[in-house]
N, C-alpha and C positions, 0 to 999 in steps of 0.2 A: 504494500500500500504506500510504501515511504518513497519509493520510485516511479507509482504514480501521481502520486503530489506535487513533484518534483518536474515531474512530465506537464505538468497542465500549467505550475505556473512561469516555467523557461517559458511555453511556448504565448502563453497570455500574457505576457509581461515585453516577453523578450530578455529580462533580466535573471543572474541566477547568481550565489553566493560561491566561492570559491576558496579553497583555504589554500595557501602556498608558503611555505616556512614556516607554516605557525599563524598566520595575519590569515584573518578574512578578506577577502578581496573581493568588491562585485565587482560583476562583469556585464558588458550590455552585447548581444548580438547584432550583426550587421543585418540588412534586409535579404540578404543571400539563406542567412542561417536559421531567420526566421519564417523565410516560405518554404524551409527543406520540412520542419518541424510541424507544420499546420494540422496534419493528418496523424500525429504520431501518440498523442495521447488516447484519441481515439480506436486506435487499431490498440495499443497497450491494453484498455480495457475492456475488448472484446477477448483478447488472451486471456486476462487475468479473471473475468467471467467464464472460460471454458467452451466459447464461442466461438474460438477463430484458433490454429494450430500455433505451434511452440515457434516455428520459422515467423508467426508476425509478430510473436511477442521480439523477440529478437531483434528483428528489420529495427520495429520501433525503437529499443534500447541505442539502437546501432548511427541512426540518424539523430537522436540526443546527445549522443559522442560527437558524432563529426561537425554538428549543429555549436558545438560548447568553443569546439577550438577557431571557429570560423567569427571571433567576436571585432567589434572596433580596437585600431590600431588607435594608441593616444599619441597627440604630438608631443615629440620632444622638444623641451626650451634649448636653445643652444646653449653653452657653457661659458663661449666668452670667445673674442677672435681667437684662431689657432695662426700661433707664433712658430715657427721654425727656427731651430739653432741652429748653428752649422759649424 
């Protein structure tokens, strides 16, 4: 159940929590990652009702994965001119 919670609100949101080193991190997806996603909660809970076979509970899992890593790039500030020594 905790994987489709998870599932409905990436996909309703577009946003999802992330943990990396320890820190929580949100993360927003791109409009790429959010129309891969549109159908996926959906087919989840026809698996997880006993509805629809193991191969779509899957698919779904599998398009949440590739959905998460496809998120906005943030801009980097520059750091300051880059000076050459020589």
């Amino acid at each position: 159940m905790e994987k489709l919670k998870e599932m409905y609100m990436v996909s309703g949101k577009g946003k999802y929590t992330d943990e990396f080193y320890g820190k929580k991190v949100q993360k927003e997806l791109n409009s790429r990652g959010k129309e891969s996603i549109r159908f996926a909660p959906a087919f989840y809970t026809l698996y997880s009702l006993g509805l629809a076979p193991v191969e779509i509970g899957r698919m779904a899992e599998y398009q949440i994965k590739i959905a998460k890593k496809q998120t906005r790039k943030k801009e980097r500030k520059p750091k300051g001119p880059a000076i050459r020594t020589r």
